[in-house]
matplotlib code that plots the C-alpha trace (Angstrom):
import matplotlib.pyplot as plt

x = [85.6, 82.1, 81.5, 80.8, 83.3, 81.9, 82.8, 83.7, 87.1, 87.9, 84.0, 80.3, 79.7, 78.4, 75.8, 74.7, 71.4, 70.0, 67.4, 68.1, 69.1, 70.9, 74.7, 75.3, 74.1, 76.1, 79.5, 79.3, 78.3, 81.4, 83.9, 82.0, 81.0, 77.5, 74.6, 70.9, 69.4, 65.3, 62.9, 60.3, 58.9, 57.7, 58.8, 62.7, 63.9, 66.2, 67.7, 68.0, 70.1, 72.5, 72.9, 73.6, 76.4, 77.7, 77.4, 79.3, 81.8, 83.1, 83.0, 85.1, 88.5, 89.0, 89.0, 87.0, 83.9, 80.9, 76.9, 74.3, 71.1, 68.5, 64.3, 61.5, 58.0, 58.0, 54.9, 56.2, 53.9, 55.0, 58.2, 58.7, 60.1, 63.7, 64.4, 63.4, 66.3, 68.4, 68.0, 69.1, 71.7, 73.1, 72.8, 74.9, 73.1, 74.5, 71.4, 67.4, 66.1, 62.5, 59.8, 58.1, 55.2, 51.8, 50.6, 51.3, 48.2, 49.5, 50.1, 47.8, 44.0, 42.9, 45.8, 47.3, 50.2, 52.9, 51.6, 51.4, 54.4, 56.0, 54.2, 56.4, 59.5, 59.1, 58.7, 62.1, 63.9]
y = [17.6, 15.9, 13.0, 10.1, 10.7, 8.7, 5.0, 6.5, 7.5, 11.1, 11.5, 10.9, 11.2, 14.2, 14.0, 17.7, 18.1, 19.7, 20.5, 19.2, 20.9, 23.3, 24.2, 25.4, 22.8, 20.0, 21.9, 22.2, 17.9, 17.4, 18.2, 16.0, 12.4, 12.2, 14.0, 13.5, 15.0, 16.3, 17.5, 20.5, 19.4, 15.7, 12.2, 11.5, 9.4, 7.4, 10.2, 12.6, 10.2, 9.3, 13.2, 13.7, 10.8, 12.5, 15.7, 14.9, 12.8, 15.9, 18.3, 15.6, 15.8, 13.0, 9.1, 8.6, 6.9, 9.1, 8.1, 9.3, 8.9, 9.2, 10.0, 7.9, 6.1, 1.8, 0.1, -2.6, -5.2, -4.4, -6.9, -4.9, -2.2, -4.1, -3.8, -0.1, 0.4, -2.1, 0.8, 3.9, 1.9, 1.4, 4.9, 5.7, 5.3, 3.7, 4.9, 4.1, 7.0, 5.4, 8.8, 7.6, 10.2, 10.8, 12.3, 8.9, 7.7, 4.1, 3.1, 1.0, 2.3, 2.6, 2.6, 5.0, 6.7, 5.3, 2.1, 2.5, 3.8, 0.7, -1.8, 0.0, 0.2, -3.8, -4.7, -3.4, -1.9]
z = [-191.2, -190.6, -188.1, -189.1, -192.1, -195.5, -196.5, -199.9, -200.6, -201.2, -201.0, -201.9, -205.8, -206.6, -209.4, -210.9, -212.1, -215.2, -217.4, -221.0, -223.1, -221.1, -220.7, -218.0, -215.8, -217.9, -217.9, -214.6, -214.3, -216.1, -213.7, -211.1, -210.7, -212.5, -214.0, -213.8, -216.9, -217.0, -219.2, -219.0, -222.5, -222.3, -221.2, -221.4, -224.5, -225.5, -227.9, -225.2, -223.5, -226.1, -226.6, -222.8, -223.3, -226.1, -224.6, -221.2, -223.7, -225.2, -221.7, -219.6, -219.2, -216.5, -217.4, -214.0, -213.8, -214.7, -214.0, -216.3, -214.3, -216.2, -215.4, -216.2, -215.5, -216.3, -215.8, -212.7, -214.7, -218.1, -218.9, -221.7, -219.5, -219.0, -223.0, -222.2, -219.7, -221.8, -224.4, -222.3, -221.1, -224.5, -225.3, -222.1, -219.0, -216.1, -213.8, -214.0, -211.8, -212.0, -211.1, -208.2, -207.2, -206.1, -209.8, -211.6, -213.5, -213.7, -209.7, -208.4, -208.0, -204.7, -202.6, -200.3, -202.2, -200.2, -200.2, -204.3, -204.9, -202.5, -205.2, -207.2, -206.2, -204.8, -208.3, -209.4, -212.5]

ax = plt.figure().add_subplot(projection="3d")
ax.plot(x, y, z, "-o")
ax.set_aspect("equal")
plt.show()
């Protein structure tokens, strides 16, 4: 047992990562709580996450809730971004995992990184 035990009952979710379009990874994500699906190849679409859904939909066998957190860049200024998440989250995402790091082109020019990437994350999903 570890001290201080979690909040969550039996446990923390367990999310299994992968890179798309692997197997292994995903049958493995199936028997747990979540999967966070990536790319080698280019930015994540919203194709690759309606096959993820559709993947995980045929490799679970439990009626438990399941998170499909999925990777991308949003421009914080760009309103247009919301109908982008609308979109993945039609296709069967349940979690924006928004790619917050030093290599971004679009972050504020000028600013420290962490100060940069804190515009970002202030401005929300």
């Amino acid at each position: 047992m570890y001290y201080p035990p979690p909040l969550q009952c039996p446990r923390i979710p367990v999310w299994v990562g992968g890179t798309w379009p692997g197997s292994r990874p995903f049958t493995r994500a199936a028997r747990w709580d979540g999967v966070v699906p990536m790319r080698l190849d280019g930015p994540w679409e919203v194709t690759d996450t309606a096959a993820v859904a559709e993947r995980m939909s045929t490799l679970r066998t439990s009626a438990a809730p399941f998170d499909l957190a999925v990777p991308g860049e949003s421009d914080g200024e760009d309103d247009a971004r919301h109908e982008r998440h609308a979109e993945h989250a039609r296709a069967g995402a349940t979690w924006w995992v928004e790619a917050v790091h030093p290599w971004r082109d679009d972050l504020p020019a000028g600013l420290p990184w962490p100060s940069a990437a804190r515009d970002r994350i202030d401005a929300g999903p």
